[in-house]
N, C-alpha and C positions, 0 to 999 in steps of 0.2 A: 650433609650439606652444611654447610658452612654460616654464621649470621650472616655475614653480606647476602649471601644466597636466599637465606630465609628473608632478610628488609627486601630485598628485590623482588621474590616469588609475592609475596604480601603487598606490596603497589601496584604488583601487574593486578592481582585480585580485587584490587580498591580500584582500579582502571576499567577493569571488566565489568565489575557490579556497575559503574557510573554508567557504561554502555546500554547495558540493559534495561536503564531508568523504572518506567514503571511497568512494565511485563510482569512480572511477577504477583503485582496486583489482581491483573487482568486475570489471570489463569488462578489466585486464591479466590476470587470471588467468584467465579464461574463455578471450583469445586464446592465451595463453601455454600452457595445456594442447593447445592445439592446434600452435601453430606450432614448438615448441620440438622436437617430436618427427618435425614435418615436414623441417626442418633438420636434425636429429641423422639423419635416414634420407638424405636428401638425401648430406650429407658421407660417410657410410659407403659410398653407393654411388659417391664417388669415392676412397674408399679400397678400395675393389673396385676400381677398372679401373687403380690404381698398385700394388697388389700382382699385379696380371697381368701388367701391365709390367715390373716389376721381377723378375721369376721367369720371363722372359723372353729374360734375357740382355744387361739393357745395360752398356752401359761403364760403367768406375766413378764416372767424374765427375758422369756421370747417374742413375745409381744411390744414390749420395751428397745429389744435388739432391731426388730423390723421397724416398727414405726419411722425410729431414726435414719434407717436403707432409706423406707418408702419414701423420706422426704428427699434423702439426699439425693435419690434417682428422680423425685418430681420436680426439683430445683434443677438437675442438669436436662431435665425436657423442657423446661419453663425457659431455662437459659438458649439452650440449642433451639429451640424452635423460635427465640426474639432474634438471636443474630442471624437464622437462616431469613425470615421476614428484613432485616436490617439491609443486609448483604443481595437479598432479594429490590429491595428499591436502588440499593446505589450502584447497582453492576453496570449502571452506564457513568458513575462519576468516578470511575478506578481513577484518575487521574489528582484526584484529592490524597494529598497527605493524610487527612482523617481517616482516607478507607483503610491505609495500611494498619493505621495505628486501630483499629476496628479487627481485622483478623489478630493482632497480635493479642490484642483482649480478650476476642473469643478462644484462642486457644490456652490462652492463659485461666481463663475462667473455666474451661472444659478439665485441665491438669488437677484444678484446686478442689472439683468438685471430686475428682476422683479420688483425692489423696484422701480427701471426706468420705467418700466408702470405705475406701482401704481402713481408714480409721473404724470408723464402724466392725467392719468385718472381725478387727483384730479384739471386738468383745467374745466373739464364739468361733473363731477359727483363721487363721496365721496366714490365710490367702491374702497374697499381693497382685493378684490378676488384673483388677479396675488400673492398674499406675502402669503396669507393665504393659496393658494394651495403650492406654493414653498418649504413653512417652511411644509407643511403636506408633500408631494412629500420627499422632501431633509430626514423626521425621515423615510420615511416607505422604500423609496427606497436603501437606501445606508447604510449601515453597517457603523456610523462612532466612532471612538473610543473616551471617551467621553472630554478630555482634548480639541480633534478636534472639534469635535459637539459643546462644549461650546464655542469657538474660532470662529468658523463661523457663530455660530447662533447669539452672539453678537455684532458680526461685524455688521452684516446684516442689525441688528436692529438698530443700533445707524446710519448706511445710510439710512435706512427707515427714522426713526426719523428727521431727517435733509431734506432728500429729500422730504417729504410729509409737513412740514416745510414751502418752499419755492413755493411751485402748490399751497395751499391750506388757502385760505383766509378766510376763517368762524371759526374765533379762537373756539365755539364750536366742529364744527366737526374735526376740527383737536387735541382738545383732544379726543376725540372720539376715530377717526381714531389710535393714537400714542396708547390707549390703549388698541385697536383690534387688531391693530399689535402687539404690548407687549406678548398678550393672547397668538396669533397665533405663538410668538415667544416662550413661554412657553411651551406651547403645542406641538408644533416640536421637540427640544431640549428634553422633557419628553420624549416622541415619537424615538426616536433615541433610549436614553436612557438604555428602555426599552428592545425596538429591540436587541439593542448590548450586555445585559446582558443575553438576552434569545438564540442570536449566539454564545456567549461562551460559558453561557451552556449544551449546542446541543454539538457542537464541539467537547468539552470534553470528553461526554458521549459517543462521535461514538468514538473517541480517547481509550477509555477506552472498550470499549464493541470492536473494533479491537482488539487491543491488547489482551482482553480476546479470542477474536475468534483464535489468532494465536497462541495462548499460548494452547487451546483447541487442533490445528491443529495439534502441535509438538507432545501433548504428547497420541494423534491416531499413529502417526507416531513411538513415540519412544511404544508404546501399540503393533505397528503391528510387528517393529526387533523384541521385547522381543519376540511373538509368533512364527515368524517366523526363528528366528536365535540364536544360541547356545551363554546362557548369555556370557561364558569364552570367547568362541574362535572367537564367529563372524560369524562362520561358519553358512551352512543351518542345523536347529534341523535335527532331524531324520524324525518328520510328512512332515515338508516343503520339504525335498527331495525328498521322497519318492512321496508324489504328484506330484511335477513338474518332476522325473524321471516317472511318468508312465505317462503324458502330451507328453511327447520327446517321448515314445515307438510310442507312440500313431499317431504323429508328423512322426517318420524314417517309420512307416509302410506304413502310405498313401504317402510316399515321396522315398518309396524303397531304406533306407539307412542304414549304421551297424551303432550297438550303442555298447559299451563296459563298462564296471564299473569294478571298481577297490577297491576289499577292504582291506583297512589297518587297521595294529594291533598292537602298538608300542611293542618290544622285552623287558622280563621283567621289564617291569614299574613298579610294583611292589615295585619291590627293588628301584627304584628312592623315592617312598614314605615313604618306612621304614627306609632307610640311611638320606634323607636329608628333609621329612616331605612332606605334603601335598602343602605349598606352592610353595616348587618345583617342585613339579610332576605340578604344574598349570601355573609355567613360560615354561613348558615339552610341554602340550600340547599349551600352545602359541605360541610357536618355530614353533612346526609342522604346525599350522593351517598358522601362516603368511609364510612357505615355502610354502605351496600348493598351498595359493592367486596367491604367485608369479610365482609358474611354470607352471601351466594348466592354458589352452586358457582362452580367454574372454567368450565361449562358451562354457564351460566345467563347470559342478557344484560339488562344494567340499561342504560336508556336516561332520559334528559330530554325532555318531550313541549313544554316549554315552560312558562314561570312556575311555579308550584310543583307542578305534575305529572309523577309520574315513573312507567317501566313495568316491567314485571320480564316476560322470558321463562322459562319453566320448560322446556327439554326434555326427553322421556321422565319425567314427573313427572304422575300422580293427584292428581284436585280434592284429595282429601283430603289430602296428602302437601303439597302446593299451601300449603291451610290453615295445616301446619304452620309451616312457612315465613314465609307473612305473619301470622301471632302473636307469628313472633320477630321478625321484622322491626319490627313495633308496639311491640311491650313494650321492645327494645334500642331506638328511638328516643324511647319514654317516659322511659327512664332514661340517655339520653344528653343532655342539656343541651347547647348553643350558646354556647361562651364566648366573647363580644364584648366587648375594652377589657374595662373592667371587670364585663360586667353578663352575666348566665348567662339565657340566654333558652330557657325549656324549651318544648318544640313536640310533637303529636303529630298524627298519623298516620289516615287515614281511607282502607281498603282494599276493590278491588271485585276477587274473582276470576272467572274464566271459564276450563273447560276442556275436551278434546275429544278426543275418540282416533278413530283411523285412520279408522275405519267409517263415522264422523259425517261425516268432508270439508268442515269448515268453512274457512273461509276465515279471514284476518286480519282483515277487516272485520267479519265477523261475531261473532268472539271478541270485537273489541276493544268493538263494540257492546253485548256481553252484559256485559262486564267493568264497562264505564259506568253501566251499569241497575243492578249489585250497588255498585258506590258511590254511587248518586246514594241507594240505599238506607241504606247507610252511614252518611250526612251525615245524613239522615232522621230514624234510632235514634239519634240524640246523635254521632257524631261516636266518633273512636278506637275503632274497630272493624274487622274482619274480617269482608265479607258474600259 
């Protein structure tokens, strides 16, 4: 790969990390209330079986060697059990800058105490296991981002390097040793790496497969207004009403309640479309459908039947209460005018009611039948009426 390729692949990477923002938080602090306290009890119970040792009666040279473990293991319980408590309060404030810099502490603080056994160890025997599990522990456990991961993994090692240095007097094994730590340092740092390339991938991908899921979600939702609601007005179509009016019969009958419907039928509309064209007539019916949102109950369903007929459910509502209603209805769209462009197109209103209580058992066909006959009456008596 070529440098342009490496500048290129390295901005995508600095593009991706941005994406992520603070994810990575969320999920170190999650692990990190757990594992930090598992660690801190871990070390204490090996600071248990070197205080039984040591009250046991060893010689001093061994005595001397322990004691030094036993603190250095009760400093890394002392430590792991403050950050797991720490990480414990703020796992709702992952959103703070501080928190991050907060894992990066503790894990840097967990490296340094190990390099402090390690140093230890190397008075009575050349094991590097404490550094070479820390740096394994530190890539698999924690999500770190890798400017960080390189930042502490180097630190670590050049206190290794010194600290094992200073314990360890067999200038062979302590090349040895600096270059199993080196490994164990590569290898961690890889191990991070890895990990954090393959957490912004994931992350991404749920980021992106949500957002398809909700974008999916919207357009069921705008899928079920189109079937359910008249494209112009908003209103219920004619199916949707017609179902959920014979639902309410259905509803007032085992509830013993009157229902009423109300059918409108705008007065020559027509002539609204041959004088001033079709997009008039469709500012005509938006006028009427936003008056009826606003005059009938919240419990009341307005529906579009088609061209300039519209329906009114009434439920638990008397013919006469019914009347009241479609008088306002009439009168409020006599004195609401149609303002198109320039030109105010006033329209009114020619209504048929029909209503029925429990005892009756009519049907929607038959309401709406009867509702027909009181408008075709309507139309009859001149028009802008109530019959």
């Amino acid at each position: 790969m070529y440098l342009p390729d490496w500048r290129r692949e390295l901005q995508r990477w600095r593009t991706e990390h941005a994406q992520v923002a603070n994810e990575d938080v969320v999920v170190n602090l999650r692990r990190s209330v757990v594992l930090c306290p598992l660690i801190a009890a871990l070390n204490l119970m090996g600071v248990l079986v070197l205080a039984v040792q040591l009250f046991n009666g060893p010689s001093e040279t061994v005595a001397h060697w322990k004691w030094a473990l036993l603190w250095a293991q009760l400093t890394m319980a002392l430590v792991m059990g403050s950050f797991g408590y720490l990480t414990h309060v703020l796992r709702d404030a992952h959103r703070a800058a501080s928190t991050r810099w907060l894992i990066w502490i503790c894990i840097l603080s967990g490296m340094g105490i190990s390099v402090c056994i390690v140093a230890v160890d190397q008075w009575v025997t050349p094991n590097v296991t404490a550094y070479v599990l820390a740096c394994t522990l530190g890539g698999l456990a924690v999500y770190l981002r890798p400017g960080a991961s390189a930042a502490i993994y180097g630190l670590s090692y050049a206190a290794y390097f010194m600290a094992i240095g200073i314990t360890q007097s067999n200038p062979d094994q302590l090349l040895s040793n600096r270059l199993n730590g080196f490994a164990a340092t590569l290898m961690g740092w890889g191990l991070s790496l890895l990990l954090w390339r393959n957490f912004v991938t994931i992350t991404l991908q749920q980021g992106q497969l949500s957002k398809a899921n909700e974008d999916l979600q919207s357009k069921q939702r705008d899928l079920e207004r189109l079937t359910r609601l008249d494209g112009l007005t908003g209103l219920y179509n004619r199916n949707t009403f017609v179902e959920l009016t014979r639902l309410e019969l259905d509803r007032a009958q085992r509830q013993g309640s009157s229902t009423a419907i109300l059918l409108l039928d705008l007065d020559h509309f027509k002539r609204v479309n041959d004088t001033w064209g079709h997009p008039a007539g469709d500012a005509v019916l938006k006028n009427v459908a936003t008056l009826l949102a606003s005059t009938v109950r919240s419990t009341d369903l307005a529906g579009r039947l088609g061209g300039e007929e519209f329906i009114i459910l009434l439920p638990g509502t008397s013919a006469a209460a019914a009347r009241m209603l479609a008088e306002k209805v009439r009168a409020r769209l006599e004195a609401k005018p149609t303002h198109f462009e320039k030109t105010v197109i006033r329209s009114t209103v020619s209504i048929g009611l029909a209503g029925t209580t429990a005892a009756e058992k009519l049907t929607f066909d038959t309401l709406y039948n009867d509702a027909d006959k009181a408008l075709y009456l309507a139309k009859q008596r001149g028009r802008n009426r109530v019959v």
